[in-house]
N, C-alpha and C positions, 0 to 999 in steps of 0.2 A: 238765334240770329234770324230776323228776320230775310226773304227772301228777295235778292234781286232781280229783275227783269228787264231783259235788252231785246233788240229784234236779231235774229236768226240771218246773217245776212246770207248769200245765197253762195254753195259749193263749202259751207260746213257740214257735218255729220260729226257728234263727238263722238260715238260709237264709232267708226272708223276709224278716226284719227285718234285714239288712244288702244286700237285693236291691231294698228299695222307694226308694231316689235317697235317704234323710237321709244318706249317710254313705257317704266317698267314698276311705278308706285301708284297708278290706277287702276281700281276694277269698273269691272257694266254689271249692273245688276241687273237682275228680271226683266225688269220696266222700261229694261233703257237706261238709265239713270249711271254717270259716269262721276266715281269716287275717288279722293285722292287727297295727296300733300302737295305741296307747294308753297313754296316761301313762308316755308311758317303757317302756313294754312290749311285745314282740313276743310276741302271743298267737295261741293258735288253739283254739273251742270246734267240738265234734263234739257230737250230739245219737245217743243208742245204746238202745235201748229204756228206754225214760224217764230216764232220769240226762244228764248235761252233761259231757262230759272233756274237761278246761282243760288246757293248758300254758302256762308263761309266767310264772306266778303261783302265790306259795304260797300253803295256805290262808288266812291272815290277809286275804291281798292280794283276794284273790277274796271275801272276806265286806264288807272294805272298801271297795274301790272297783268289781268288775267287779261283782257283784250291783247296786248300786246303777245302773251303766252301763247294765245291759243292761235297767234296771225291772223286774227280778226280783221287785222288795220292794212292786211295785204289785198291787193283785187286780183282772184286769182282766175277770172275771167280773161282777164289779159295774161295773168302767167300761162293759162288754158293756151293760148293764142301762140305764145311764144314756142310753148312745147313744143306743137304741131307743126309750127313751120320747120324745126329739125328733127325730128323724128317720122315727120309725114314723109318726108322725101321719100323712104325706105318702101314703105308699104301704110296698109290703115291699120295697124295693129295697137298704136298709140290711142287712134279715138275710140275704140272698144275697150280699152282699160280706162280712159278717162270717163266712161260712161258707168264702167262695175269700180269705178274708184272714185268715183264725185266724194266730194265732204272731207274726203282726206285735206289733213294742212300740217305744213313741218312746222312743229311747236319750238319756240324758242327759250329751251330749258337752260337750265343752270349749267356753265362748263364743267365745274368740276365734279357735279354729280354724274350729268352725263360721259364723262371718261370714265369714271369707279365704272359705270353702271355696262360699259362697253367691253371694260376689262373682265367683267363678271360674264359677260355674255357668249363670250368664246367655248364653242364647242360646248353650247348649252342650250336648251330651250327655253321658251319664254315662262311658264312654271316655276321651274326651277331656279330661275333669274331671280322672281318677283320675290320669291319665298328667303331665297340668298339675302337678297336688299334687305328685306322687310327684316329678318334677324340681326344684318348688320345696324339699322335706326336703332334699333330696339336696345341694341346691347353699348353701341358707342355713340347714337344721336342724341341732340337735345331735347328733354320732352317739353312740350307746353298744353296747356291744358286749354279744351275748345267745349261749351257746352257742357262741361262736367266729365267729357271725357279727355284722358291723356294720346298724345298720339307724340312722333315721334321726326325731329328736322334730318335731315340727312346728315352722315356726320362730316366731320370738319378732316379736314388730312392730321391737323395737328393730334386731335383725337385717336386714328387711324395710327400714327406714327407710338403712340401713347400704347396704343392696346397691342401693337406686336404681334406678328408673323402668326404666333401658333395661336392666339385670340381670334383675330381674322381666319385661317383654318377651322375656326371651330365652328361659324359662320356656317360650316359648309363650300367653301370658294375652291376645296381641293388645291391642283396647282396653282391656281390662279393668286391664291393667299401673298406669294413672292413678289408678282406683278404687283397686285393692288398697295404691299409694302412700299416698295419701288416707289411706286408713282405718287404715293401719300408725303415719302419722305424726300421726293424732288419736289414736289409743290410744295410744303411747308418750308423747305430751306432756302425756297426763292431760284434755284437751279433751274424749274420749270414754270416761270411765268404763264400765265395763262392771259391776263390782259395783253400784254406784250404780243402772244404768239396769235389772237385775234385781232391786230393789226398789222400782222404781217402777209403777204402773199400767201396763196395756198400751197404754194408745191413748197415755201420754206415750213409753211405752218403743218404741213405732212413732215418734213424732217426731223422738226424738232420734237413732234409729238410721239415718234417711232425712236427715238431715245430715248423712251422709258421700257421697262422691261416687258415682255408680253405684247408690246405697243405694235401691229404689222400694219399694212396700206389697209386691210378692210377695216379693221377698229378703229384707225386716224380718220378715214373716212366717215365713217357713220359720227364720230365723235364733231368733225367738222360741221356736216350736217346737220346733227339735233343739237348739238350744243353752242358751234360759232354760230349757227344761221349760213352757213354758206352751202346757199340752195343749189350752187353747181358742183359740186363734190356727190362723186357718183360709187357710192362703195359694188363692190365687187365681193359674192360670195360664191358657194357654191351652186348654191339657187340661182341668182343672176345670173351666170355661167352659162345655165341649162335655159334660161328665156332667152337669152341674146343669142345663141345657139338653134336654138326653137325658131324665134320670130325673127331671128338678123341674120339668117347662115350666109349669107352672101357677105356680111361684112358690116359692122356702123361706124366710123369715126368718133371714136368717144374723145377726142378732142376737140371737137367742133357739134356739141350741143347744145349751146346755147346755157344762158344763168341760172338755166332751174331744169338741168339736167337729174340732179337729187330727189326734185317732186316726180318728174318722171319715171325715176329707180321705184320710187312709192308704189304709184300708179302701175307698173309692168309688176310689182311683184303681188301686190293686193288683187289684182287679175288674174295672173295665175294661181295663185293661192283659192281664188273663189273657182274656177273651171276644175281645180283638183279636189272640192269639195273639203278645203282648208286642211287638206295634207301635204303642202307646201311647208 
């Protein structure tokens, strides 16, 4: 397939933004070059003195669905703005992460991938995550064929509910195997709506989604954020903990952050991540 080409608009980095832990069915190669699934897509964006060259995708596809994936269609020059005004209050610790976190953008993935892929994540590395995933497509997703080679959709809950507890275990997923069971066979039986719980409030849309097993405030969170798009949802780990500790011991209001509190969490963690020489 031949290759598409769009202009680079400014405050992307696809290296960043598929390196900060939202999203766990891409690699960087060598060169730069960012590889992956997506809607049924095997794609890969390069970033070349300011333009984007796509394969995978014809134009339509790329103005349809991967612009809107990758929040291309957001100005986060103004989101930049907004940060600031609640997070500056505190100190400038916000505009030196926004400076070693430029290009980062919260991609707007698939819900119900992104929960599996949350519930996988717990008390796991990003390694270990991707390798997880990648066995689950393999062995329960749907393959379709791209260029001559097979590759693999993420699977479906119904699939999931299909292949059974100790199939998922084999996976690799550990305890986790019971959660992902859980959650497969509340979204296949309509119990866990996912449209539904993306138009509802966030603190009901944390309720509902911490009714599935394994489901706590930091997974609903991160789940809200790469997968509803609700760029004010600020998850909470251990790591976080220790920056907001670090950079806020006086205190922050994490109720009063403003709507892109999320991109923020990014930014403060890809910042320390890089001053720790990415032993964060």
């Amino acid at each position: 397939m031949n290759s598409v080409i769009i202009d680079c608009p400014e405050h992307f980095d696809p290296q960043k933004t598929f390196d900060c832990g939202q999203c766990f069915r891409f690699d960087i190669l060598s060169d730069g070059t960012v590889c992956g699934v997506v809607n049924k897509r095997y794609i890969t964006i390069k970033k070349c003195d300011g333009k984007l060259i796509i394969t995978g995708m014809n134009d339509e596809e790329v103005k349809e669905q991967l612009i809107p994936y990758l929040g291309l269609d957001e100005d986060y020059g103004e989101i930049n703005k907004d940060i600031e005004s609640h997070f500056g209050v505190y100190n400038d610790t916000i505009y030196s992460a926004e400076k070693v976190a430029d290009g980062i953008r919260i991609l707007r993935q698939d819900k119900w991938e992104t929960l599996v892929s949350f519930i996988v994540s717990q008390n796991n590395n990003i390694g270990r995550i991707k390798k997880i995933i990648c066995r689950m497509c393999e062995k329960f997703g749907e393959p379709f064929v791209q260029d001559g080679n097979t590759y693999y959709a993420f699977p479906t809950a119904e699939s999931l509910v299909k292949a059974g507890e100790e199939n998922i275990f084999a996976c690799g997923t550990g305890f986790r195997d019971k959660y992902i069971y859980d959650c497969a066979e509340k979204v296949n039986s309509g119990k866990i709506d996912l449209d539904r719980i993306s138009k509802e409030e966030t603190e009901k849309a944390m309720e509902d989604l911490m009714t599935i097993k394994g489901v706590g405030p930091k997974v609903a969170s991160c789940v809200l954020l790469f997968g509803f798009h609700r760029t004010e949802s600020f998850p909470i780990d251990v790591w976080i903990k220790r920056v907001l500790e670090k950079y806020y011991s006086s205190g922050i209001d994490l109720k009063n952050i403003g709507n892109y509190g999320g991109i923020a969490q990014q930014y403060l963690f890809y910042y320390e991540r890089y001053k720790s020489g990415g032993n964060v």
